[in-house]
N, C-alpha and C positions, 0 to 999 in steps of 0.2 A: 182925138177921139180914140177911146180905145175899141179892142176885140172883138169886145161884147156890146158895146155900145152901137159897133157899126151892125156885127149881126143881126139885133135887135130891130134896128131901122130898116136893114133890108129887110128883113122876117114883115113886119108892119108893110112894107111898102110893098112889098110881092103880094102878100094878103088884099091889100087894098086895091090893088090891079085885078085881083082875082086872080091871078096866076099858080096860086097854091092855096091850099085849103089850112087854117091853123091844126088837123091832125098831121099835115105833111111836114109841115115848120117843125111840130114837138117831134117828128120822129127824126128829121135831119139832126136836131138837137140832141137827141139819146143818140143816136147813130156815133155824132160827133166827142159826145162825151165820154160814149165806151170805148171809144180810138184815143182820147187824152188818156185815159185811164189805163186799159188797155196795151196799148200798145206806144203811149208818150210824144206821139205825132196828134197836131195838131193841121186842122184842114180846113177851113173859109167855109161856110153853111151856102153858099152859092156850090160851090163845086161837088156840096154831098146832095143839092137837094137835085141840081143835072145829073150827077150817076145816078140817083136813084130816079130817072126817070120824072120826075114830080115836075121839072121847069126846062124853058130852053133856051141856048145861049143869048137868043135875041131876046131873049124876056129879059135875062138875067143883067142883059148891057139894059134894055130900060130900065131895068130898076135902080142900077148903079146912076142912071143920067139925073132918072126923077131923084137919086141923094146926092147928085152934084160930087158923085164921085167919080164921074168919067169912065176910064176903061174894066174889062170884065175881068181883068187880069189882076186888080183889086182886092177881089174876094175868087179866084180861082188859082 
């Protein structure tokens, strides 16, 4: 699975929890892309959407659990 693939599916699944609203998804998303752009670092859409307040670690490990992708360290 790639990058964006799994971004994607957290973005979907955090939504689905209700954990984040899809305006907080597209801004981690812009967030994320003006730092690829930017500044050429690249950063996991869990760890922008926790600095930016939007989610929180124990959300961010459920959502990792419900994609059977285990630890938060994952996407952080």
């Amino acid at each position: 699975m790639n990058k964006e693939t799994i971004e994607e599916k957290f973005g979907a699944v955090a939504e689905q929890k209700g954990f984040i609203s899809p305006t907080q998804f597209l801004k981690g998303l812009e967030i994320q892309v003006k730092e690829n752009v930017e500044e050429g670092k690249h950063r996991f859409i869990g760890s922008i959407l926790l600095e930016e307040g939007f989610i929180t670690r124990l959300q961010i490990n459920d959502v990792l659990d419900a994609m059977g992708e285990g630890l938060m360290e994952g996407l952080l």
